[in-house]
C-alpha positions in Angstrom: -5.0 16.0 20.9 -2.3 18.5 22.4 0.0 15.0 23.8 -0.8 13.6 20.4 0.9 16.8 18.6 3.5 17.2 21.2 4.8 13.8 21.1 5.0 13.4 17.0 6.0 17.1 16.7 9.2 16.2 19.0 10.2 12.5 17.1 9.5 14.3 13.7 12.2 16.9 14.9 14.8 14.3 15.7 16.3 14.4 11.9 15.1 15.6 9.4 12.7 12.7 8.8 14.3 10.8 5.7 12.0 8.3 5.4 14.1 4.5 5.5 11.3 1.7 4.1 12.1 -1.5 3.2 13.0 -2.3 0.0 13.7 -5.8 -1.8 17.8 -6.7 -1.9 19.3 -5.9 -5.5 21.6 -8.2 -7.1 25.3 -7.1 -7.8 27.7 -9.0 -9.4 30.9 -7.0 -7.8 29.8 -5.1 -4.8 31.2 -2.0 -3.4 28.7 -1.3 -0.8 30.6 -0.9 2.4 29.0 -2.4 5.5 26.7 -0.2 7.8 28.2 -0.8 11.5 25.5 1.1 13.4 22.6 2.6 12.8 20.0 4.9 14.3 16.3 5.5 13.3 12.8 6.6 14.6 9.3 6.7 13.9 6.5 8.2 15.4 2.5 7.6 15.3 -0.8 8.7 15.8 -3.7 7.3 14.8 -7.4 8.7 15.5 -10.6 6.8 15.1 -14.1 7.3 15.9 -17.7 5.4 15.4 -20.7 7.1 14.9 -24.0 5.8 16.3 -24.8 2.3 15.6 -27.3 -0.3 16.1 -26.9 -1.7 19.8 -29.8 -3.0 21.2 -27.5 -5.1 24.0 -24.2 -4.8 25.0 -21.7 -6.8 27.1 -18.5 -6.8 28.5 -16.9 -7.1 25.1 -18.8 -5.2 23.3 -17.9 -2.3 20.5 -19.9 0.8 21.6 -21.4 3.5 19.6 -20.4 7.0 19.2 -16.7 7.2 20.4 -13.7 8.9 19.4 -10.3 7.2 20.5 -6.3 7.8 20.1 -3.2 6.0 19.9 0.6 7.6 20.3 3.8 5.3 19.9 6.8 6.6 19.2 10.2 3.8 18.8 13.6 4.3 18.5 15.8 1.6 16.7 19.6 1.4 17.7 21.3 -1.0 15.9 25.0 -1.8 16.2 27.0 -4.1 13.6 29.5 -6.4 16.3 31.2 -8.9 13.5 30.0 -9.6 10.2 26.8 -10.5 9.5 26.1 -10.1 13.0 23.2 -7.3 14.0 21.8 -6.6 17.4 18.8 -3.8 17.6 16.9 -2.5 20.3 13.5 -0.7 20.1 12.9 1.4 23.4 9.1 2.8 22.8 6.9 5.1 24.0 3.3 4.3 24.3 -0.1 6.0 25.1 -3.8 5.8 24.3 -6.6 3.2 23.8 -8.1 1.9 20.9 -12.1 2.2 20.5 -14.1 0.0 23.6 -10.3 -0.5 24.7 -9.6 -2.3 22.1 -12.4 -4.7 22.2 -15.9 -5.4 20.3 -14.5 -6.5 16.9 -12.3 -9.8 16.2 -11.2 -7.9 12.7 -10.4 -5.1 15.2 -10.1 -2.0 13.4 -6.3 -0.4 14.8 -3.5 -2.4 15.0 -1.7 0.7 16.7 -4.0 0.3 19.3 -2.6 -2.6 22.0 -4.6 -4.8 24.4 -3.3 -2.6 27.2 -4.4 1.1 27.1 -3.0 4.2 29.3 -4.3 7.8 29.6 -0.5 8.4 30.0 2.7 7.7 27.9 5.0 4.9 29.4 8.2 3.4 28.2 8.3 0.1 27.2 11.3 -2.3 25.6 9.5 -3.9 22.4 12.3 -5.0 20.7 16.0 -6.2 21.7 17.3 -8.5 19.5 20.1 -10.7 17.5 20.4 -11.7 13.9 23.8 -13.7 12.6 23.4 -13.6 8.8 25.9 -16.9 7.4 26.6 -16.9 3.7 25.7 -20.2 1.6 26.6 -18.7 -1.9 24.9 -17.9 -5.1 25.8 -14.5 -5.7 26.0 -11.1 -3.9 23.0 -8.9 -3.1 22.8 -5.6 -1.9 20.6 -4.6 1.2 19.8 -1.2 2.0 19.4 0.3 5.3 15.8 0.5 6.9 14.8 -0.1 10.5 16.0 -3.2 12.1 18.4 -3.9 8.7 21.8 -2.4 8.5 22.8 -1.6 5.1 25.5 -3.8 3.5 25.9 -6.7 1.7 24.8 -10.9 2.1 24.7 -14.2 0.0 21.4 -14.3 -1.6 21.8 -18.0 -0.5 21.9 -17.9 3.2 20.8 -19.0 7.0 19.5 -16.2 9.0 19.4 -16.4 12.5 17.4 -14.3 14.7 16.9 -14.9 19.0 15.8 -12.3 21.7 12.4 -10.2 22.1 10.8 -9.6 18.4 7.6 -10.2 16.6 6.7 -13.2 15.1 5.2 -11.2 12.4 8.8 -9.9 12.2 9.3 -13.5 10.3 6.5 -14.9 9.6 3.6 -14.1 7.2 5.1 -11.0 6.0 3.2 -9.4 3.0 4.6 -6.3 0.6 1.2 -4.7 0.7 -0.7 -5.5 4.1 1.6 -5.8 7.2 2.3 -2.8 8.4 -0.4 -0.7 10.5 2.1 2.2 10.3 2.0 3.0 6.9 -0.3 0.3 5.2 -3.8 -1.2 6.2 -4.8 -0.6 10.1 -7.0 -3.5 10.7 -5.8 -6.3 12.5 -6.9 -8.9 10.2 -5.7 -7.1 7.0 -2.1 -6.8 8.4 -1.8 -10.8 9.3 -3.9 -13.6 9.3 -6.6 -13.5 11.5 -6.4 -16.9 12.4 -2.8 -16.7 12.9 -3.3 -17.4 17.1 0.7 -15.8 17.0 2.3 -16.0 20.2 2.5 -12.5 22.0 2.1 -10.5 24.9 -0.5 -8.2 24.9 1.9 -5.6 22.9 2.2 -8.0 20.4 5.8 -9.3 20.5 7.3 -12.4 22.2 11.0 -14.2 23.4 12.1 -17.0 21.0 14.3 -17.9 18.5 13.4 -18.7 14.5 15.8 -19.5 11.7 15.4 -18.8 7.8 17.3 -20.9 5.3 17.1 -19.2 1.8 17.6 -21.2 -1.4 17.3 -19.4 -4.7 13.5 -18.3 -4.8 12.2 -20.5 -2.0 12.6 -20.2 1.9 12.4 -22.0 4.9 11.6 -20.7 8.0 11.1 -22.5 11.6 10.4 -20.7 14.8 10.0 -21.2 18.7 8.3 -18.5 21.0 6.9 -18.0 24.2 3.1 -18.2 25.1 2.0 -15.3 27.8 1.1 -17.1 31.0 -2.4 -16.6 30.5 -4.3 -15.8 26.7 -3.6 -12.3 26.3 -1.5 -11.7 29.2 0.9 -9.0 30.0 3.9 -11.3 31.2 5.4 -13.8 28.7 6.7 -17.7 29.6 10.2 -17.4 30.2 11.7 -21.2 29.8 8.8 -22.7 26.7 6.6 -24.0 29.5 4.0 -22.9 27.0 4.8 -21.9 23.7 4.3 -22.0 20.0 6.1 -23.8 16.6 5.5 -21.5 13.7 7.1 -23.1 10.2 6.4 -21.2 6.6 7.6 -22.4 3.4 7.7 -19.1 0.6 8.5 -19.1 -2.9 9.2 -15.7 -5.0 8.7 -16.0 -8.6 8.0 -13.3 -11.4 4.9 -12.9 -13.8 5.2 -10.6 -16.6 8.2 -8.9 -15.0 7.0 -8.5 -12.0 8.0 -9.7 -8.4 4.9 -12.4 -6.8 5.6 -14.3 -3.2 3.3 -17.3 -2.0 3.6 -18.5 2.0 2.2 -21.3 3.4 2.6 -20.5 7.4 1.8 -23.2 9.7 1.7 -23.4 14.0 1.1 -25.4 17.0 0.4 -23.8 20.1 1.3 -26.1 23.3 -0.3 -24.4 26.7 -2.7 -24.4 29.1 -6.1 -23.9 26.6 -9.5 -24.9 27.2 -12.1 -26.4 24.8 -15.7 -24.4 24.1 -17.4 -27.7 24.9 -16.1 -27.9 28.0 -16.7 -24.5 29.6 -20.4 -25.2 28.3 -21.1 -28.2 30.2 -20.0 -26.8 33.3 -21.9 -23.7 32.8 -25.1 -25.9 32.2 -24.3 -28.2 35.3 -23.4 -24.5 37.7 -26.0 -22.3 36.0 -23.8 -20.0 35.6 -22.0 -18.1 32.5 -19.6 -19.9 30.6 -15.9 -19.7 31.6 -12.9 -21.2 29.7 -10.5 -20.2 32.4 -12.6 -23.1 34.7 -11.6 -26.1 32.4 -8.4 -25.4 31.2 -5.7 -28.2 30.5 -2.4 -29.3 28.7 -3.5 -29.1 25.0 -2.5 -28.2 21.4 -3.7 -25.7 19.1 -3.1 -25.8 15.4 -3.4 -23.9 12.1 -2.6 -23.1 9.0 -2.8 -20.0 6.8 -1.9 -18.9 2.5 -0.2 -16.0 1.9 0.0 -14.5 -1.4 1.1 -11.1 -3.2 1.7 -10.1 -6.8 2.7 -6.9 -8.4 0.8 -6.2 -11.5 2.5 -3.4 -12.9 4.9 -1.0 -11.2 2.3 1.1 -9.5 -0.5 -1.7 -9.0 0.0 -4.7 -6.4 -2.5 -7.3 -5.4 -2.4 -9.6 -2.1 -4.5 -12.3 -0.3 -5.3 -14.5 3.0 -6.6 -17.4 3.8 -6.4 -19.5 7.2 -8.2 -21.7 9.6 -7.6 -23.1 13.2 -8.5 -25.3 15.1 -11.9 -24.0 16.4 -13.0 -26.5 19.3 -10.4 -24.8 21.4 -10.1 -21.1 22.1 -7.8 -18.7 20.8 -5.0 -17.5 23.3 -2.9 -14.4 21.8 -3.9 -13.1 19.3 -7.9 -12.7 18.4 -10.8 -14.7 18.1 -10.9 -15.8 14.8 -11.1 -19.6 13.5 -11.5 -18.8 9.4 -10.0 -15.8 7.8 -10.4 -14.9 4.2 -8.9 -12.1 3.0 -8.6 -9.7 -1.1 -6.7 -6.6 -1.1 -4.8 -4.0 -3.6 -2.5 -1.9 -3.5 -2.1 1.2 -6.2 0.5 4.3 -6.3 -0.4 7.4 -7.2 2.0 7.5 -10.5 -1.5 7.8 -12.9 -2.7 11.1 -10.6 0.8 12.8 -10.7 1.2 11.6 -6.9 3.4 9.0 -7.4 4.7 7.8 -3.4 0.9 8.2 -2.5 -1.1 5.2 -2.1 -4.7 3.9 -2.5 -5.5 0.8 -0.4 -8.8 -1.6 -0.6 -9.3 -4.7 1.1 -12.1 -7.4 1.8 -12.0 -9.5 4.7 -14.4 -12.1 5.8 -14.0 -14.0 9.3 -15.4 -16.6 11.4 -15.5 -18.8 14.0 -16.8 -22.5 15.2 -20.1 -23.6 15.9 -18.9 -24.4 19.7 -17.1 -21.3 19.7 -20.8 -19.4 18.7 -22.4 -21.8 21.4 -19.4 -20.8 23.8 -20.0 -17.0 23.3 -24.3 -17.1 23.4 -23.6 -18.8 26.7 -22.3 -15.2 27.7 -18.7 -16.0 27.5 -15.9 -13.7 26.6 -13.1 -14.1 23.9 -9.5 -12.2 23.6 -11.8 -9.4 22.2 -15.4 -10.2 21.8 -18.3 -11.3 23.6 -21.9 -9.5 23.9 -23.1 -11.6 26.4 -25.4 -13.2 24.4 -25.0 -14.8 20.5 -28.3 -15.4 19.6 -28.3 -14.6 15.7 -24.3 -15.8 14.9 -23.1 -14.6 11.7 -19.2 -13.8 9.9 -17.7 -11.0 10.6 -17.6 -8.5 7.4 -15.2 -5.9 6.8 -14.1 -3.6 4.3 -11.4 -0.9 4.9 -10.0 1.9 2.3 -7.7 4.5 2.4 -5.7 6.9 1.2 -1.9 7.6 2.3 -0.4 11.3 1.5 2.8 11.9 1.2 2.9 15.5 2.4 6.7 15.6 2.9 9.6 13.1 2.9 9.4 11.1 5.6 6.2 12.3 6.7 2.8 10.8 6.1 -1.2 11.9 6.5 -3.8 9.1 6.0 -7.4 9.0 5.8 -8.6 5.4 6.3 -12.8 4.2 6.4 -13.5 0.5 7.5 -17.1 -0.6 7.7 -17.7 -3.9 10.2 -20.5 -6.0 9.3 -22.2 -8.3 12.5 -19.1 -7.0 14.5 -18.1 -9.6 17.3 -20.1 -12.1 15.0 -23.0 -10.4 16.5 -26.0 -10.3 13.5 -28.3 -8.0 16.0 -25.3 -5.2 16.2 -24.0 -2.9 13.8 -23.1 -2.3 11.1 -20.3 -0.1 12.2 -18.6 2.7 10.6 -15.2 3.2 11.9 -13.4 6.4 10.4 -9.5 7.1 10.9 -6.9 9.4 10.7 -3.1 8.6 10.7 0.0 10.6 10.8 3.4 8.9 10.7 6.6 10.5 11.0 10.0 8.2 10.1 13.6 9.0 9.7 
């Protein structure tokens, strides 16, 4: 607790934490705003979770264990520099430390997306982000864009063709959501903040090398994307030349309902890599005897999937979203978890009615599952990106609700209180249900 103080007391200290978000480009008909040509911000964050006792009667390799308290630290720096217009370059330098409950494994609707697939008892430096984006006007009017992390405030066509290459996250792009994206400030678990069956292509930090392109056309917008595979599912090291890799596309169109602003995304990939099918593994496990092993059978082979995306504001202080995907479950997941059908219902309300009006309430409902070869695959004891007991015999979806509150004690600095409750975790209807309660403190300028 004393590294997790130290370290947010020290970024919180950097400015005077005005807290940059995201906001939605306002159009202006003659604009004055001047272009930002650098820009500096931070953030910092700490989350804190713990499970009390649980039912466990067996527990493998995989597994989520009872009665465990965990923490995460990050704390990122974004430098961005303006070189021509609409030209951008960032850089996110971060600072990392702490593991996430079981070592982040035990759950496929894992509940801390703060908390990576690689966990240290120390803090270490790693380079998350470095970047380009070339922003080329088509027309159709100026808009305003303010200033946030990774966006340098100025002005763009609201018709235009955005280009972005270097080391980001596909989720930097691609099924973005207003209300559940964004583990920092928003919902924690990892399928509330992006598909679940979204098998994105990452290291295990989460972020990948490629290239994607958005071409933006009054209220719709194309998007097309190319990124590296790690070199083996959930890896540490990336491709470096597309020797495996993954095709996103995602087709969005805004619109407004009673005066309010609505988004729907349909988000499609292909992953193209060195994958192995359930069926496989079992049928060598049965001819060996032993347990069953994708790595043994793996060949060239494609993964696909699709997922919806949609978000609508009901009135100023109340938003509504929602998930649904599926992939391709005969083969297994590679980067991201081990999900083959997501489903997920959320809302989103400010404070405004209890006087508190940049707090926020969050509720969502998620419901995930996987294959019939993949349930087969994991009672034959094998493992997944996060789960695997050792055994599967009673299968069932994975349930979760999560709820929380977000204070907003001072600007730019933010206290949450988040409760998630994991039905059959790891798909597992002998375990659980688990209680998973969380703390967060976020400090941004």
């Amino acid at each position: 607790m004393t590294r997790i103080a130290t370290l947010l007391v020290g970024a919180c200290a950097l400015a005077g934490l005005t807290l940059h978000a995201p906001v939605r480009a306002q159009t202006i008909a003659d604009p004055a705003v001047t272009d930002q040509d650098w820009a500096i911000h931070g953030q910092a964050t700490g989350v804190l979770q713990g499970t009390p006792g649980f039912a466990s009667p067996y527990q493998g390799t995989n597994s989520l264990t009872p009665r465990q308290i965990k923490e995460t630290v990050d704390v990122t720096l974004y430098a961005g520099v303006r070189p021509w217009r609409g030209g951008e370059l960032w850089i996110n330098p971060e600072i990392d430390q702490g593991f996430g409950l079981s070592n982040t494994l035990g759950a496929a609707g894992f509940p801390s997306a703060e908390a990576y697939k690689v966990g240290r008892k120390r803090p270490y430096l790693r380079w998350q982000r470095l970047f380009f984006r070339q922003t080329i006007g088509l027309g159709g009017g100026r808009e305003a864009v303010a200033g946030a992390m990774n966006q340098l405030a100025g002005t763009r066509d609201s018709d235009r063709l955005v280009l972005t290459a270097g080391k980001f996250g596909v989720g930097d792009v691609f099924d973005t959501n207003s209300y559940a994206h964004d583990p920092r400030s928003d919902f924690l678990n990892w399928s509330a903040v992006d598909a679940g069956s979204f098998d994105y292509a990452a290291d295990a930090w989460g972020y990948s090398t490629g290239i994607a392109g958005e071409l933006y056309r009054g209220d719709w917008t194309l998007r097309l994307g190319l990124f590296n595979l790690s070199k083996v599912p959930n890896g540490e090291t990336l491709e470096t030349r597309f020797q495996q890799y993954q095709v996103d596309g995602e087709i969005e169109h805004r619109h407004r309902i009673g005066g309010h602003d609505g988004a729907l995304r349909l988000t499609l990939f292909r992953n193209r890599g060195q994958f192995a099918r359930f069926d496989d593994a079992l049928a060598l496990a049965a001819a060996t005897g032993g347990d069953a092993d994708t790595a043994l059978v793996r060949a060239r082979r494609t993964r696909l999937g699709a997922s919806l995306n949609g978000e609508q504001a009901v009135t100023d202080t109340l938003g509504l979203f929602a998930r649904a995907g599926v992939a391709d479950g005969a083969i297994e997941p590679y980067d991201f978890t081990d999900i083959d059908r997501t489903a997920q219902l959320g809302l989103s309300l400010k404070g405004a009615g209890w006087h508190r009006t940049v707090d926020t309430v969050g509720a969502a409902v998620i419901v995930n599952g996987i294959s019939a070869a993949h349930q087969r695959y994991l009672d034959a004891g094998g493992l997944g990106v996060l789960v695997g007991d050792g055994r599967l015999p009673h299968p069932g979806d994975e349930y979760i609700g999560e709820a929380f509150y977000k204070l907003a004690a001072t600007r730019g600095f933010e206290l949450t209180l988040d409760y998630q409750r994991i039905g059959n975790p790891g798909y597992n209807r002998d375990r659980g249900p688990a209680n998973v309660i969380g703390a967060r403190v976020h400090g941004a300028f």
